[in-house]
N, C-alpha and C positions, 0 to 999 in steps of 0.2 A: 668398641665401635667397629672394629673388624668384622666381627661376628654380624655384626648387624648388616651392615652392607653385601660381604658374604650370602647372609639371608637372601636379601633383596635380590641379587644377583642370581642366586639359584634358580628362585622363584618366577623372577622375570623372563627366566630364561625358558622354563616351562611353556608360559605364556606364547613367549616364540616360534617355540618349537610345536605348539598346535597349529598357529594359523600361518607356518610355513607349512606344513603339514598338507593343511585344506587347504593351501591353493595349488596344491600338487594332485590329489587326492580328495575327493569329497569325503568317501568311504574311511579312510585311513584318516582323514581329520577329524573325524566325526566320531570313530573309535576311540582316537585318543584323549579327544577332548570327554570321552564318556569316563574314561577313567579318571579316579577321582584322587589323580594326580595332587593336587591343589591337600585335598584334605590328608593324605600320605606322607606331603613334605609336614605340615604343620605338624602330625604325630611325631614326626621325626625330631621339631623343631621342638617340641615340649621335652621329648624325651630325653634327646640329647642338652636342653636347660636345668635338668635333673627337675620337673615337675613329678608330683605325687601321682601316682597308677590314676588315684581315683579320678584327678580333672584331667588328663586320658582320657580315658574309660568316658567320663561324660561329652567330653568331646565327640568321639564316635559316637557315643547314645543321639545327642542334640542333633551331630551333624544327620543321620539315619532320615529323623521326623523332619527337620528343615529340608532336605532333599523332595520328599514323595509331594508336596505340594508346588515343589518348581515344574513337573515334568509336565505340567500340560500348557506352557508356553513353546516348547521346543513342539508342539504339534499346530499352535497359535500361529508361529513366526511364520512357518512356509505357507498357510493359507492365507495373512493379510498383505503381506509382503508384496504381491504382485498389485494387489488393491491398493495399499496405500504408499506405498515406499518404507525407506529404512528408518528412516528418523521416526515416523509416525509408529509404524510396527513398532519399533523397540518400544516408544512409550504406552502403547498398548501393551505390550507385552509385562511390563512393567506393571502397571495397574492390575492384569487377569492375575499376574504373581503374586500380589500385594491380596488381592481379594481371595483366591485360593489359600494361600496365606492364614486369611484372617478365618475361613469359614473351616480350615481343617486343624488350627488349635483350637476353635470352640468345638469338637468333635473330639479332640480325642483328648480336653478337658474332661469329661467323661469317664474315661479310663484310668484317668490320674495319672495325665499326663500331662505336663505346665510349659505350651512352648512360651508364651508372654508374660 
């Protein structure tokens, strides 16, 4: 139970530690949030749980392809944002995800690659 908390506690703290970050720094919060902090502890988090190299290893593989269809919300949010507000943006933002999403596992199904 230690551990687990522990987790939580690290991880939270990550979290923190960006969006003090960006309210000091746009630039500097915007950097760190680019790093993929988040996915760095969770390798750590398997590794040190003694999981097998290989769901590792699939872990970065999956995380890679779940990535390249999130980034065209971070170009979404500052264009609707001043139009609609935050709550609306987010759920827009949300949806173009979900739709990107959906149209770039059918694409690189293709290639023999199974994100769903």
């Amino acid at each position: 139970m230690t551990w687990i908390i522990t987790k939580y506690f690290l991880t939270a703290a990550v979290v923190v530690l960006v969006s003090e970050l960006a309210k000091r720094s746009d630039r500097l919060g915007g950097f760190v949030a680019a790093l993929p902090l988040v996915t760095i502890l969770a390798l750590i988090w398997l590794y040190v749980e003694h999981q097998p190299p290989e769901k590792i290893a699939n872990h970065a593989w999956y995380t890679f392809w779940y990535v390249i269809p999130t980034l065209p919300m971070f170009l979404v949010f500052p264009a609707l944002l001043p139009r609609l507000g935050f709550w609306p943006t987010l759920v827009a933002c949300m949806l173009v995800t979900a739709a990107c999403f959906s149209l770039f596992a059918l694409a690189v199904r293709r290639f023999g690659i199974d994100l769903l």
